[in-house]
FILUM-620902 format. One record per residue (C-alpha): x, y, z; chain; residue number from 1; residue in one letter. Coordinates in nm, 3 decimals. Example, Ala and Ser with C-alpha at 12.3 -4.5 7.8 and 13.67 -1.06 7.14 Angstrom:
2
<<1.230, -0.450, 0.780>, 'A', 1, 'a'>
<<1.367, -0.106, 0.714>, 'A', 2, 's'>
This chain:
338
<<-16.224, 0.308, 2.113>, 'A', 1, 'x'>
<<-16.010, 0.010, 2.191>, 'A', 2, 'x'>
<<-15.919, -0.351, 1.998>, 'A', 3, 'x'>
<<-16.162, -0.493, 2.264>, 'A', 4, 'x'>
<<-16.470, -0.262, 2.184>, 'A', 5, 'x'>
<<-16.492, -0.304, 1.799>, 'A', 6, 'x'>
<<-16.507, -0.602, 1.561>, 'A', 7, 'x'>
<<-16.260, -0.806, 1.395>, 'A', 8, 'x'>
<<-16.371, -0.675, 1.067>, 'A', 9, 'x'>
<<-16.313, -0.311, 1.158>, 'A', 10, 'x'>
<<-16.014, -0.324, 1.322>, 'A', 11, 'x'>
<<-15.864, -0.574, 0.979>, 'A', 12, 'x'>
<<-15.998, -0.280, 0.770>, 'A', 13, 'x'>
<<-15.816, -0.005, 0.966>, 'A', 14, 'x'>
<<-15.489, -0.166, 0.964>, 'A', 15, 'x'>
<<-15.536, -0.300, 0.607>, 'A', 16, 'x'>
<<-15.616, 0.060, 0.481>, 'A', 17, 'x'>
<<-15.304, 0.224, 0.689>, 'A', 18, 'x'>
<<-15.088, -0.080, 0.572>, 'A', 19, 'x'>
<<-15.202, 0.033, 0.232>, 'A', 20, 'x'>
<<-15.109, 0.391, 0.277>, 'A', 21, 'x'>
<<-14.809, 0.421, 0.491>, 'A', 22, 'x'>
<<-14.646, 0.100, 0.229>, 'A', 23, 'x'>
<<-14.722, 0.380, -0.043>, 'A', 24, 'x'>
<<-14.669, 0.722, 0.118>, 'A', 25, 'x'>
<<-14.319, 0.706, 0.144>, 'A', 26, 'x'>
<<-14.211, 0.603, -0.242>, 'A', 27, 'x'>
<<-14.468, 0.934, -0.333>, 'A', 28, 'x'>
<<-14.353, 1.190, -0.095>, 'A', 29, 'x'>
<<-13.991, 1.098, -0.224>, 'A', 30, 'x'>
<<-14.076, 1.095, -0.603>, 'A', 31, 'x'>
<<-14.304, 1.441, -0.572>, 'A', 32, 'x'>
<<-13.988, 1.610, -0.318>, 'A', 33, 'x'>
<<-13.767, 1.513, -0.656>, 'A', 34, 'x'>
<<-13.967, 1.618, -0.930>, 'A', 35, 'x'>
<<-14.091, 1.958, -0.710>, 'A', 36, 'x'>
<<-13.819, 2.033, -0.459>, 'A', 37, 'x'>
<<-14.007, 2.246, -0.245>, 'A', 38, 'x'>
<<-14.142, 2.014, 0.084>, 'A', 39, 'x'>
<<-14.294, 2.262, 0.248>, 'A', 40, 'x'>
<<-14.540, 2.352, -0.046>, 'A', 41, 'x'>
<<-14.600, 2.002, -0.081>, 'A', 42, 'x'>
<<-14.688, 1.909, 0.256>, 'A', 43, 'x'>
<<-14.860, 2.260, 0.229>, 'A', 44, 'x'>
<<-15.082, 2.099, -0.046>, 'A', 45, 'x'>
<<-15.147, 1.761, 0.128>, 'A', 46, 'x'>
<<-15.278, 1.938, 0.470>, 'A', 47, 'x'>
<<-15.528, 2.167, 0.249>, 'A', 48, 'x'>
<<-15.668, 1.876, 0.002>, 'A', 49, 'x'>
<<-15.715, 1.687, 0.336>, 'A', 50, 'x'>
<<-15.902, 1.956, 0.552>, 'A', 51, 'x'>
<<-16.119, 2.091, 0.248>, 'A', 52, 'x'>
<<-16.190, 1.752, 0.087>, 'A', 53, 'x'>
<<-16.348, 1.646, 0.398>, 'A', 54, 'x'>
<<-16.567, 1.923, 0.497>, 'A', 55, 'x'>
<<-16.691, 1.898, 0.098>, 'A', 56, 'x'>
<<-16.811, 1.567, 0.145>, 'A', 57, 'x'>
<<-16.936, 1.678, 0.473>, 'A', 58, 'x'>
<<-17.132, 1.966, 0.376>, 'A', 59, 'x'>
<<-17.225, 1.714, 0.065>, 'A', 60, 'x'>
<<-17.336, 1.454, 0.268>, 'A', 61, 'x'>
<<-17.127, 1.250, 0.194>, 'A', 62, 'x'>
<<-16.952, 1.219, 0.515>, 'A', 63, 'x'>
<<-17.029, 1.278, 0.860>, 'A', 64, 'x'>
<<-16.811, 1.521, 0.991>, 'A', 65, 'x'>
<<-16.835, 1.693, 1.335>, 'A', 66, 'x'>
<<-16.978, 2.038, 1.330>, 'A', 67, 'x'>
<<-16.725, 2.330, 1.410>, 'A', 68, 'x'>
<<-16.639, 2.365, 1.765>, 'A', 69, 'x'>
<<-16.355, 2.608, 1.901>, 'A', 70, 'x'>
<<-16.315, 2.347, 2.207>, 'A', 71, 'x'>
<<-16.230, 2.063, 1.944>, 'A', 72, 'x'>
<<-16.005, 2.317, 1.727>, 'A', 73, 'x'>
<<-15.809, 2.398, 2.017>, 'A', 74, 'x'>
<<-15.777, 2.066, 2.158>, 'A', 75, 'x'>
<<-15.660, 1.935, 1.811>, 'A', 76, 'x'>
<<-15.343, 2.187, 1.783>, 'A', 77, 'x'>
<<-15.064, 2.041, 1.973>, 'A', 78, 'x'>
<<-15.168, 1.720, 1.806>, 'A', 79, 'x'>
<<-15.113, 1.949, 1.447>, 'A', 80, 'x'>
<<-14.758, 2.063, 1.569>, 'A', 81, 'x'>
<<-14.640, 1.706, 1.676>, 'A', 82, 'x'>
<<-14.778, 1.568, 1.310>, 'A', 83, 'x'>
<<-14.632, 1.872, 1.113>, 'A', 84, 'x'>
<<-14.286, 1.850, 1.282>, 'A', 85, 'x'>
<<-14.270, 1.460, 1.225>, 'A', 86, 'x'>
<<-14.360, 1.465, 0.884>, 'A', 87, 'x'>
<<-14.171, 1.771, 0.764>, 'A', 88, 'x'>
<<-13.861, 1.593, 0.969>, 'A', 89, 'x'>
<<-13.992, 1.290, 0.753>, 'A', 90, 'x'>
<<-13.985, 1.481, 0.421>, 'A', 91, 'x'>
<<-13.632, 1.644, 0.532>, 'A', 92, 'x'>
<<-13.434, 1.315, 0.558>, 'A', 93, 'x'>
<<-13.570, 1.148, 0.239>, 'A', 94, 'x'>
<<-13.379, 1.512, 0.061>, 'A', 95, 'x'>
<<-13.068, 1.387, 0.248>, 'A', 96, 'x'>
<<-13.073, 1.024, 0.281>, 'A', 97, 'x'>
<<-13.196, 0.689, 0.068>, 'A', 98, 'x'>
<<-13.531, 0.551, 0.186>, 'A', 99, 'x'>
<<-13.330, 0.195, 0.376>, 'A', 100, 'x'>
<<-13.229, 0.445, 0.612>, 'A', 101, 'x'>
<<-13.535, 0.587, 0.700>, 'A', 102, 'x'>
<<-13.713, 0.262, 0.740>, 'A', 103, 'x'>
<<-13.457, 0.127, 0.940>, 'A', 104, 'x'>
<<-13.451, 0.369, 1.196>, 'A', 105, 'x'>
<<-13.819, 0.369, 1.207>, 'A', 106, 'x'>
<<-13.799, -0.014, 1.263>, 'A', 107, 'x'>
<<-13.593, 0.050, 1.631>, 'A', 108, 'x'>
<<-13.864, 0.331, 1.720>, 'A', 109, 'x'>
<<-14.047, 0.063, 1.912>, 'A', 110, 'x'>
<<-13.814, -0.006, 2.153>, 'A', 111, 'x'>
<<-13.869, 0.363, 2.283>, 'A', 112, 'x'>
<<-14.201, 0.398, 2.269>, 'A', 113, 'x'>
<<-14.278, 0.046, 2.445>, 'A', 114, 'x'>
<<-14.080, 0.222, 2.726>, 'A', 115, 'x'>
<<-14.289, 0.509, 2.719>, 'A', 116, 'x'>
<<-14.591, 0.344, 2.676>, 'A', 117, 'x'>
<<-14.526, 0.212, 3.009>, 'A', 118, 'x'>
<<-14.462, 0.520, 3.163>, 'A', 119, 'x'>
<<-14.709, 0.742, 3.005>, 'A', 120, 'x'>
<<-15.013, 0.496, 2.854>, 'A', 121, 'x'>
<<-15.080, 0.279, 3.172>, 'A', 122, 'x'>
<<-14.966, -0.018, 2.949>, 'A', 123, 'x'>
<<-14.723, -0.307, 3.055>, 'A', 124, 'x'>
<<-14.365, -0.333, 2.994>, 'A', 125, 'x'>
<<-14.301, -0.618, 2.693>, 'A', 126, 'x'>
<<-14.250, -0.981, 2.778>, 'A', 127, 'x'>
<<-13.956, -1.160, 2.728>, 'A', 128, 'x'>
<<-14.047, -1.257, 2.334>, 'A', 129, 'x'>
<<-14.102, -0.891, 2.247>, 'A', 130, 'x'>
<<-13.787, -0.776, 2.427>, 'A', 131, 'x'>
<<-13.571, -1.006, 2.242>, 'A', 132, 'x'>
<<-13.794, -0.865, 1.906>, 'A', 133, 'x'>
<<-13.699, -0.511, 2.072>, 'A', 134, 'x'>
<<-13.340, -0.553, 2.114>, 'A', 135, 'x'>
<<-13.315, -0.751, 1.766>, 'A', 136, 'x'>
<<-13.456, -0.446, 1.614>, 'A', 137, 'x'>
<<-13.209, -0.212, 1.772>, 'A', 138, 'x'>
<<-12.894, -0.419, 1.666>, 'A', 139, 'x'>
<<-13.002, -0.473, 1.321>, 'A', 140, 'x'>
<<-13.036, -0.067, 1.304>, 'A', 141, 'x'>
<<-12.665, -0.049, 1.371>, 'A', 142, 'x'>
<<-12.560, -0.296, 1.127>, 'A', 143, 'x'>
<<-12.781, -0.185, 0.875>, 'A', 144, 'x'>
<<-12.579, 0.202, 0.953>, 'A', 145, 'x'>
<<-12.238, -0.028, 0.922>, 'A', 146, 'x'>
<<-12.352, -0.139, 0.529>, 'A', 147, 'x'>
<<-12.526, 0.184, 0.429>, 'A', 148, 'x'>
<<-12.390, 0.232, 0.110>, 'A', 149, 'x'>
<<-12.501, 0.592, 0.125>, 'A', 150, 'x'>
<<-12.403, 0.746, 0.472>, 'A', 151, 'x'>
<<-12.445, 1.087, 0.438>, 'A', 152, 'x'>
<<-12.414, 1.312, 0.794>, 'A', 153, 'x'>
<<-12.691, 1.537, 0.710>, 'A', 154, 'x'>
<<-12.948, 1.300, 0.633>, 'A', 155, 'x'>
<<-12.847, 1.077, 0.959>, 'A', 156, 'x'>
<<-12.906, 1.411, 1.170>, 'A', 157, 'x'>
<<-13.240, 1.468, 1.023>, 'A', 158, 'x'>
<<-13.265, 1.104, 1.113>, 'A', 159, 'x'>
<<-13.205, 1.164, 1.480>, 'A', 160, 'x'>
<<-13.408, 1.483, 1.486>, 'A', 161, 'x'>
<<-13.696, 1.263, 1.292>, 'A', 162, 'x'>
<<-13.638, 0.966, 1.583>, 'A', 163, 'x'>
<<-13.698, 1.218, 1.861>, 'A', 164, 'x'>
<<-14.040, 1.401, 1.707>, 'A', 165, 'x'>
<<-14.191, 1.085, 1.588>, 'A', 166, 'x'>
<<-14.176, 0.928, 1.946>, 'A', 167, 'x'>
<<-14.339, 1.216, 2.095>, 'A', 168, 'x'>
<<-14.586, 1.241, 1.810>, 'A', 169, 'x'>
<<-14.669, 0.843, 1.866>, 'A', 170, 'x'>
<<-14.758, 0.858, 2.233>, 'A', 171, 'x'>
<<-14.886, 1.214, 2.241>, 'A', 172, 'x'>
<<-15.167, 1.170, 1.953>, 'A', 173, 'x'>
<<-15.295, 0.806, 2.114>, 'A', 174, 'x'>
<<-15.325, 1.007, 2.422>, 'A', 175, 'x'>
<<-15.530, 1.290, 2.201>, 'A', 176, 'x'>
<<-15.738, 1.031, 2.042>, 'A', 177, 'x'>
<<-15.842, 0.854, 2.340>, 'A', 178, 'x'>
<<-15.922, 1.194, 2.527>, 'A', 179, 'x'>
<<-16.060, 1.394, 2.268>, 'A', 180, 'x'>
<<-16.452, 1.316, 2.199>, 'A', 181, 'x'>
<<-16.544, 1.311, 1.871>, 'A', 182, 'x'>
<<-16.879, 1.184, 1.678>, 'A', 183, 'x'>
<<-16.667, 1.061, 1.375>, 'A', 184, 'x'>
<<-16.354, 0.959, 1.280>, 'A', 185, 'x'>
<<-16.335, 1.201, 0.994>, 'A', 186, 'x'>
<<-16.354, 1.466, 1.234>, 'A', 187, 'x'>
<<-15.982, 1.439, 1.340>, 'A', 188, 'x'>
<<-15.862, 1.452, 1.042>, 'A', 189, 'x'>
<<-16.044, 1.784, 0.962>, 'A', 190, 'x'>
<<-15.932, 1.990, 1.294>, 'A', 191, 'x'>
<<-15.582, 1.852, 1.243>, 'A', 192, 'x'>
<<-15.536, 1.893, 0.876>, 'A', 193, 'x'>
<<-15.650, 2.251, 0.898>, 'A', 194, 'x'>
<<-15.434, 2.343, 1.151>, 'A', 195, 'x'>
<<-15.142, 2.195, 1.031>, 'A', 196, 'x'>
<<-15.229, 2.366, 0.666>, 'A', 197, 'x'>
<<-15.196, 2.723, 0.882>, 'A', 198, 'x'>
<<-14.901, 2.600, 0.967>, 'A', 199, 'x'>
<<-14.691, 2.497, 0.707>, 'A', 200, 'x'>
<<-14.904, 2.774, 0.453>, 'A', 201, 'x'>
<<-14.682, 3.046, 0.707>, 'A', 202, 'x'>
<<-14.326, 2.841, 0.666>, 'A', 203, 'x'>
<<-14.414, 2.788, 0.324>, 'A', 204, 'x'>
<<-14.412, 3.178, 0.283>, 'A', 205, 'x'>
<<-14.138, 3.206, 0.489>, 'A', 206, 'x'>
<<-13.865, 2.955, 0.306>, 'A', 207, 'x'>
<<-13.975, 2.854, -0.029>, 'A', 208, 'x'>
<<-14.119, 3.137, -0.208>, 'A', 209, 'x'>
<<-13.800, 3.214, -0.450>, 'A', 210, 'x'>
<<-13.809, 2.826, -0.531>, 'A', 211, 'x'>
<<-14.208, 2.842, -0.592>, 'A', 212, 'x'>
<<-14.150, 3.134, -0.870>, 'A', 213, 'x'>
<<-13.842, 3.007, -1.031>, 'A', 214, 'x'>
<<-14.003, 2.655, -1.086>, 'A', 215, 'x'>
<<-14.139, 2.549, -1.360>, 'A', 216, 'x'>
<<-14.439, 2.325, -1.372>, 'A', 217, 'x'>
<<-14.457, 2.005, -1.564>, 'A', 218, 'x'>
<<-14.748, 1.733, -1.605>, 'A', 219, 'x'>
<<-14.544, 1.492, -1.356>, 'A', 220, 'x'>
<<-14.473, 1.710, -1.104>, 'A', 221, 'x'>
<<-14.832, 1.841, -1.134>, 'A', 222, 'x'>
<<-14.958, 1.427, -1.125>, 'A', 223, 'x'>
<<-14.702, 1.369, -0.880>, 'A', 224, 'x'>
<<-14.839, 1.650, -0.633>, 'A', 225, 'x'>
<<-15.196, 1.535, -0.704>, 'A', 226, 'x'>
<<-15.090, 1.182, -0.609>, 'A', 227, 'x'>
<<-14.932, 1.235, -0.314>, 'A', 228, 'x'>
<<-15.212, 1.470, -0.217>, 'A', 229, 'x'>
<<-15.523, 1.209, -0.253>, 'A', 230, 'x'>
<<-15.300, 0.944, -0.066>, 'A', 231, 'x'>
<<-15.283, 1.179, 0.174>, 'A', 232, 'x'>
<<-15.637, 1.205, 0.262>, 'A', 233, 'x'>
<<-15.682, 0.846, 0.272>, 'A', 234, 'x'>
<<-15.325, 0.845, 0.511>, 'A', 235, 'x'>
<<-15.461, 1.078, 0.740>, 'A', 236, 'x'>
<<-15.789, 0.907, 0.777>, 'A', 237, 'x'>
<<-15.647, 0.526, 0.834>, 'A', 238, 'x'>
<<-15.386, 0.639, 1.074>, 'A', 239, 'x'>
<<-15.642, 0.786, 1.287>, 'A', 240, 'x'>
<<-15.885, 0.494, 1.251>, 'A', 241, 'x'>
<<-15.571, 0.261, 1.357>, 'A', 242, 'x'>
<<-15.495, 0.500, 1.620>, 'A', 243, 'x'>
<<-15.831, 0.508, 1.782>, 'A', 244, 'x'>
<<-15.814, 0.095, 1.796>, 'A', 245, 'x'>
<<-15.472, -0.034, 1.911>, 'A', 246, 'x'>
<<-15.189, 0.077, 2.146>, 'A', 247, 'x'>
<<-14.937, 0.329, 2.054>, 'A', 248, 'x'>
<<-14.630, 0.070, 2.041>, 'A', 249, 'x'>
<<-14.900, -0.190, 1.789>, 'A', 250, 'x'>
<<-14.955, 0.112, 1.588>, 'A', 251, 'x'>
<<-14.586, 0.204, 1.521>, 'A', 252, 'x'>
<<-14.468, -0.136, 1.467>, 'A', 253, 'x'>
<<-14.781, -0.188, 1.247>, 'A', 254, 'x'>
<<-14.653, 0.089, 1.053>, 'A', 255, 'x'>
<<-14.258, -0.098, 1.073>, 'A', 256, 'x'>
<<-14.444, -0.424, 0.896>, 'A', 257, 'x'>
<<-14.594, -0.235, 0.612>, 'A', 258, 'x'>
<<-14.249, -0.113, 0.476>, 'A', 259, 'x'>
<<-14.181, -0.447, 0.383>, 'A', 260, 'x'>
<<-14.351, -0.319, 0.055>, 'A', 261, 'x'>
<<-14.191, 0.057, 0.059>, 'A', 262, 'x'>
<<-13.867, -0.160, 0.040>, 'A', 263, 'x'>
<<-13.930, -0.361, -0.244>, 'A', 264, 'x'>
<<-14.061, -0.098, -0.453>, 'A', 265, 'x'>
<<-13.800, 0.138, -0.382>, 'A', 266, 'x'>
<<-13.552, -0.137, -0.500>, 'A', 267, 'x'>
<<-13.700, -0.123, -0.858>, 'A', 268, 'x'>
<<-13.748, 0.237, -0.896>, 'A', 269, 'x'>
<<-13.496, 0.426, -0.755>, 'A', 270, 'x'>
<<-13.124, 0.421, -0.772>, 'A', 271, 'x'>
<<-13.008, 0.512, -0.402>, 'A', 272, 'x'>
<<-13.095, 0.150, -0.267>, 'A', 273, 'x'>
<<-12.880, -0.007, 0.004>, 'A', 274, 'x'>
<<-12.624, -0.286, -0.073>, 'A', 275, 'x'>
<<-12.760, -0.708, -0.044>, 'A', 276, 'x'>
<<-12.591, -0.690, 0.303>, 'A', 277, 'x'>
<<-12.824, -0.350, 0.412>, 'A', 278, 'x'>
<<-13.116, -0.530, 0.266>, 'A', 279, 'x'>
<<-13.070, -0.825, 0.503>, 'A', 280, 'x'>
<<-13.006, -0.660, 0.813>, 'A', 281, 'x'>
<<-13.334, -0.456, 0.719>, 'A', 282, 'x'>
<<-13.532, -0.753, 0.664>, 'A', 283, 'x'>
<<-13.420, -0.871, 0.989>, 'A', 284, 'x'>
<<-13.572, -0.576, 1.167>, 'A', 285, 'x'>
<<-13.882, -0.601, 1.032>, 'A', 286, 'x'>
<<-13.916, -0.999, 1.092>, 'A', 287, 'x'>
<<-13.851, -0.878, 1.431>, 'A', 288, 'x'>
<<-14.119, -0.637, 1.426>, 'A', 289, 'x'>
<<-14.328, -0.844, 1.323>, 'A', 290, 'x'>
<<-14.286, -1.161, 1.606>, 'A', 291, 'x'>
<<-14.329, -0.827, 1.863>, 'A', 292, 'x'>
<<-14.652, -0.920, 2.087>, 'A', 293, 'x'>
<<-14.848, -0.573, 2.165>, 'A', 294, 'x'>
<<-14.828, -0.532, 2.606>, 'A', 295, 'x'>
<<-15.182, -0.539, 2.761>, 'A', 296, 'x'>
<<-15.331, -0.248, 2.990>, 'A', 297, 'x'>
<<-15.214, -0.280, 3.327>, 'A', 298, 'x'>
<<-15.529, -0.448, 3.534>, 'A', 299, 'x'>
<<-15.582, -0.326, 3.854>, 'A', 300, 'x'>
<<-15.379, -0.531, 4.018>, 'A', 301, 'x'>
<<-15.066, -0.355, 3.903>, 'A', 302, 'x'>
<<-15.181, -0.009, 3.934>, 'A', 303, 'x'>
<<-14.936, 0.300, 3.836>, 'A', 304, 'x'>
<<-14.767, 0.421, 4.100>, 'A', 305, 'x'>
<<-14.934, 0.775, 4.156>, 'A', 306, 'x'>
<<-15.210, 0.944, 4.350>, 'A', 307, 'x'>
<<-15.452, 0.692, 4.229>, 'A', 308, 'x'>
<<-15.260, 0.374, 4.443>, 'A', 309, 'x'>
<<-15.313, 0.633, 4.831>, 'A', 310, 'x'>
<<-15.567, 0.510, 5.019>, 'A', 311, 'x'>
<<-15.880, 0.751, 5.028>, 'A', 312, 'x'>
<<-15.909, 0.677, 5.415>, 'A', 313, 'x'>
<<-15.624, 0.601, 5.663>, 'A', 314, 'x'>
<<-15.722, 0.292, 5.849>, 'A', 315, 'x'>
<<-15.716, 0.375, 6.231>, 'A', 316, 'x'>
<<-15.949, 0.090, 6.389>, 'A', 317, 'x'>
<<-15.864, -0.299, 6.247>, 'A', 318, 'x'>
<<-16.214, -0.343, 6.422>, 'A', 319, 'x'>
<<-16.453, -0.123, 6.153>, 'A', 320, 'x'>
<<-16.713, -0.206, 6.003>, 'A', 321, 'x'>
<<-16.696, -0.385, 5.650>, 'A', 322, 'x'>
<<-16.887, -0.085, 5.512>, 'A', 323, 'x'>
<<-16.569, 0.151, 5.665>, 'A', 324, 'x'>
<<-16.336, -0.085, 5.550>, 'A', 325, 'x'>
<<-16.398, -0.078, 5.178>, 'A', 326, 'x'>
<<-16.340, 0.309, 5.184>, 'A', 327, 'x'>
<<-15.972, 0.294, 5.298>, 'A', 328, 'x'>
<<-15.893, 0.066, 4.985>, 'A', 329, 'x'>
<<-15.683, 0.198, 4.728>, 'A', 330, 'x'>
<<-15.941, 0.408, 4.426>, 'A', 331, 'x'>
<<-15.790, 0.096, 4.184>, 'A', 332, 'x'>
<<-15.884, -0.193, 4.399>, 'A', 333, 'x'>
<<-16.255, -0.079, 4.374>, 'A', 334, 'x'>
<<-16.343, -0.149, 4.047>, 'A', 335, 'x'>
<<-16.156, 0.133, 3.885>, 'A', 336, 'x'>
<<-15.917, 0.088, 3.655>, 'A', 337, 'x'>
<<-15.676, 0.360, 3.424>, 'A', 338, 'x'>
C-alpha cells in the first residue's frame, strides 16, 4: 500500500490517529515508568494487551485478523526485535533524561534516514528545501544539547544507543510492511505484539523480578499501567496503518510534528522541562520538520545502480532487428520499475 493507491480520507485518518497516539504515548510511558519503575514489566504489559486484545476481537468478530500462519510468525520476528529494542531504548532514556531531550534528538533522526532511504528504499535523495529543513534540524539538536538544563551522561548515551536502533527500526519495518502480505492491517500488529511479549516476558524474568515483589500496588500505578496499555493498542495499530501508506523518512518526521503536543503538555505537568532558550531551539526543529517535502520513488529513469541497470543481452550487431533490440535494454527501461 502506497499514498498513491488509497484515498485522501484514509491516509488523513492514519496519520491523524498516529498523530494522536505518538503526541500521547510519550507523557504515559513516562508517568507509568515513575509511578511503577519497572519498564520492562510495563512494556511487558503493553505487548500482551496488544496481541490478546486483537485476536479477542478477532475470534469475536469484531475484527478481521489474519488466521495463524508460521510463515507470517516468522517473517514478523526481526521486525519484533527492531520494535522491542527501540522502545525499551525509548523507555530507558525517559529514566535518565527529561522528555526535550528525547524529542529533540528524534527531531534530527530524519536527516539519517532520508540518507538511507536513498540507499536502501529506492527513494530519492531530498531537494534543496528539505536539505536546508535537514540540516536546520541537525543544528538546532546541538543547541538545544548547549541549553539543556538537565544534561545528564547516562540519559544522553541511552540517547545515542536510542538514535542508532530507531533508524534501523524505521527503514527495516517499511521494508517488512511493504514485503510482508497480509489480509489486514490488524494482522501486524498481532504477529509483532506477540513476539515482542515473548520477548520482553523472558527479560522481564530476567531483571525485574526483585522490583516486581517488593512493589507495592496503588490505584494510579494500576490506572497508569492500564492507560498506557490501551494507548498502546491503538499505537501499534496507527503506526502500522501510517507505515503501510507513506515513506519511511514522511513517517518519522510525521512522528517529529506530533510532539509539538508531547512538548506542551510535558511543560504543565512535569518538573524536568528545558529552559525558554531549549524550548526555542526545539520549536525550531520541529518547524523544520515540518517545511521537510517527503522524496518521490526513483522513476525508471534513475534506476539504482545494481544488477537490475546490466543489460539482459550484450548488443553485438547495431543492425538487429527491433524485436532483438528491445531485449538488450536495461530490465528498468522496460516498463519495470523498483
Amino acid at each position: 500500500m502506497s499514498a498513491e493507491s488509497v484515498g485522501a480520507a484514509t491516509k488523513f485518518f492514519a496519520i491523524l490517529g498516529y498523530g494522536a497516539c505518538s503526541s500521547l504515548m510519550l507523557i504515559v510511558n513516562k508517568v507509568a515508568v515513575h509511578l511503577l519503575p519497572a519498564p520492562s514489566f510495563v512494556l511487558l504489559m503493553q505487548f500482551f494487551s496488544s496481541w490478546f486484545a486483537v485476536k479477542a476481537c478477532g475470534i469475536c468478530g469484531l475484527i478481521e485478523v489474519d488466521a495463524f500462519e508460521r510463515s507470517k510468525l516468522m517473517a514478523f520476528l526481526p521486525v519484533s526485535v527492531a520494535f522491542l529494542a527501540a522502545v525499551f531504548a525509548n523507555i530507558k532514556t525517559l529514566q535518565f533524561a527529561n522528555v526535550e531531550t528525547f524529542v529533540v534528538f528524534r527531531a534530527s533522526t530524519p536527516l539519517t534516514i532520508s540518507i538511507c532511504d536513498w540507499l536502501c528504499l529506492g527513494r530519492e535523495l531530498p531537494g534543496c528545501r528539505s536539505t536546508l529543513c535537514l540540516v536546520v534540524l541537525l543544528l538546532g539538536s546541538a543547541a538545544y544539547v548547549a541549553t539543556d538544563a538537565h544534561f545528564e551522561v547516562r540519559g544522553y548515551v541511552w540517547v545515542g544507543a536510542w538514535y542508532v536502533i530507531f533508524c534501523f527500526d524505521q527503514l527495516y519495518i517499511k521494508h517488512a510492511v511493504d514485503s510482508v502480505k497480509v489480509n489486514s492491517n490488524w494482522a501486524r500488529v498481532f504477529y509483532t505484539n506477540l513476539w515482542a511479549s515473548i520477548i520482553s516476558g523472558a527479560l522481564t524474568a530476567a531483571t525485574e523480578p526483585e522490583v516486581l515483589r517488593s512493589f507495592t500496588w496503588t490505584w494510579k500505578s494500576g490506572g497508569a499501567l492500564a492507560v498506557s496499555c490501551l494507548l498502546g493498542v491503538a499505537m501499534s495499530y496507527f503506526a502500522f496503518l501510517c507505515r503501510s501508506i507513506v515513506s519511511a523518512t514522511h513517517f518519522t518526521v510525521i512522528g517529529n510534528i506530533c510532539k509539538v503536543l508531547t512538548v506542551l503538555i510535558n511543560v504543565f505537568i512535569w518538573d524536568k522541562h528545558a529552559t525558554p532558550e531549549g524550548l526555542a531551539f526545539l520549536f525550531l526543529c520541529l518547524v523544520a520538520a515540518f517545511l521537510y517535502q517527503p522524496s518521490p520513488l526513483r522513476s525508471a529513469r534513475q534506476p539504482a545502480i545494481g544488477p537490475e541497470a546490466v543489460p539482459l543481452v550484450k548488443e553485438t550487431d547495431s543492425s538487429a532487428d527491433e524485436g532483438e533490440s528491445s531485449t538488450s535494454l536495461p530490465f528498468n527501461q522496460k516498463g519495470t520499475t523498483r
